[in-house]
C-alpha positions as CSV (number, residue, x, y, z in Angstrom):
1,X,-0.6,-2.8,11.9
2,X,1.9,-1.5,14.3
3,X,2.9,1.8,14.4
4,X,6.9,1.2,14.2
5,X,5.9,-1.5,11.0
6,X,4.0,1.8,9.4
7,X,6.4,4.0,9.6
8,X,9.0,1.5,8.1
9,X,7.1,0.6,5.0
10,X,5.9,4.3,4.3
11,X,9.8,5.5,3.9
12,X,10.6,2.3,1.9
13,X,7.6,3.2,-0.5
14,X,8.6,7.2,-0.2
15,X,11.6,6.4,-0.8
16,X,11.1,4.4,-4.1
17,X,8.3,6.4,-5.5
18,X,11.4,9.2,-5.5
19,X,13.2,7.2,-8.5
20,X,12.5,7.8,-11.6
21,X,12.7,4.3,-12.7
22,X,9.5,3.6,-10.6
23,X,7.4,6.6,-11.7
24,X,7.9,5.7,-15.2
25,X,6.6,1.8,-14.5
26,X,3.2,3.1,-12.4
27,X,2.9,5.7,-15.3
28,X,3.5,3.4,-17.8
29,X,0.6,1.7,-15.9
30,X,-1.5,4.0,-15.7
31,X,-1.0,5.4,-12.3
32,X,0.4,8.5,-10.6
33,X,3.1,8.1,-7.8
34,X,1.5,9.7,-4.5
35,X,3.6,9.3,-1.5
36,X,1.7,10.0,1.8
37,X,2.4,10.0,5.5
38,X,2.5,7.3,7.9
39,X,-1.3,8.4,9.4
40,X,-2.6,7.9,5.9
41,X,-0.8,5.0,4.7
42,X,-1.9,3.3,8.3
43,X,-5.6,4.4,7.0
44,X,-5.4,2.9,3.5
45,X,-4.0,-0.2,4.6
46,X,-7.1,-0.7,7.1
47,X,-9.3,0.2,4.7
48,X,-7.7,-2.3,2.3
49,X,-8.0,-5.3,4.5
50,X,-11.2,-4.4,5.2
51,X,-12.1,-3.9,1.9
52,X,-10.1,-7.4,0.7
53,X,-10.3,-9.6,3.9
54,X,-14.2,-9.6,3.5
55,X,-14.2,-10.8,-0.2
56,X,-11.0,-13.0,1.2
57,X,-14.1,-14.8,3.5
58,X,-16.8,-14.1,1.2
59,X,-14.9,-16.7,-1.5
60,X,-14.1,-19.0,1.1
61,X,-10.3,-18.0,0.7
62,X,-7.8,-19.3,3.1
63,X,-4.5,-18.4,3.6
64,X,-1.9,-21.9,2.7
């Protein structure tokens, strides 16, 4: 992922993980709201694909 497209989607997410009315839906959830820099989201998302594209092959999945 490009670094420009990183940064863009890691101030949309800080930016609603700041409302209240998201915090309450990812407690309600179960989760906790943790906002993180651009480095780290750019980490998690490789690690993600990773993680997803290779049981993505593994099932035969392809993308329509």
């Amino acid at each position: 992922m490009q670094r420009e497209h990183v940064e863009i989607l890691n101030k949309a997410i800080v930016q609603s993980l700041a409302t209240a009315e998201v915090r309450e839906r990812l407690q309600k959830a179960g989760l906790t709201a943790a906002p993180s820099t651009p480095d780290e989201f750019r980490k998690r998302h490789e690690l993600w694909m990773g993680i997803f594209g290779k049981i993505a092959k593994d099932v035969g999945l392809k993308p329509q």
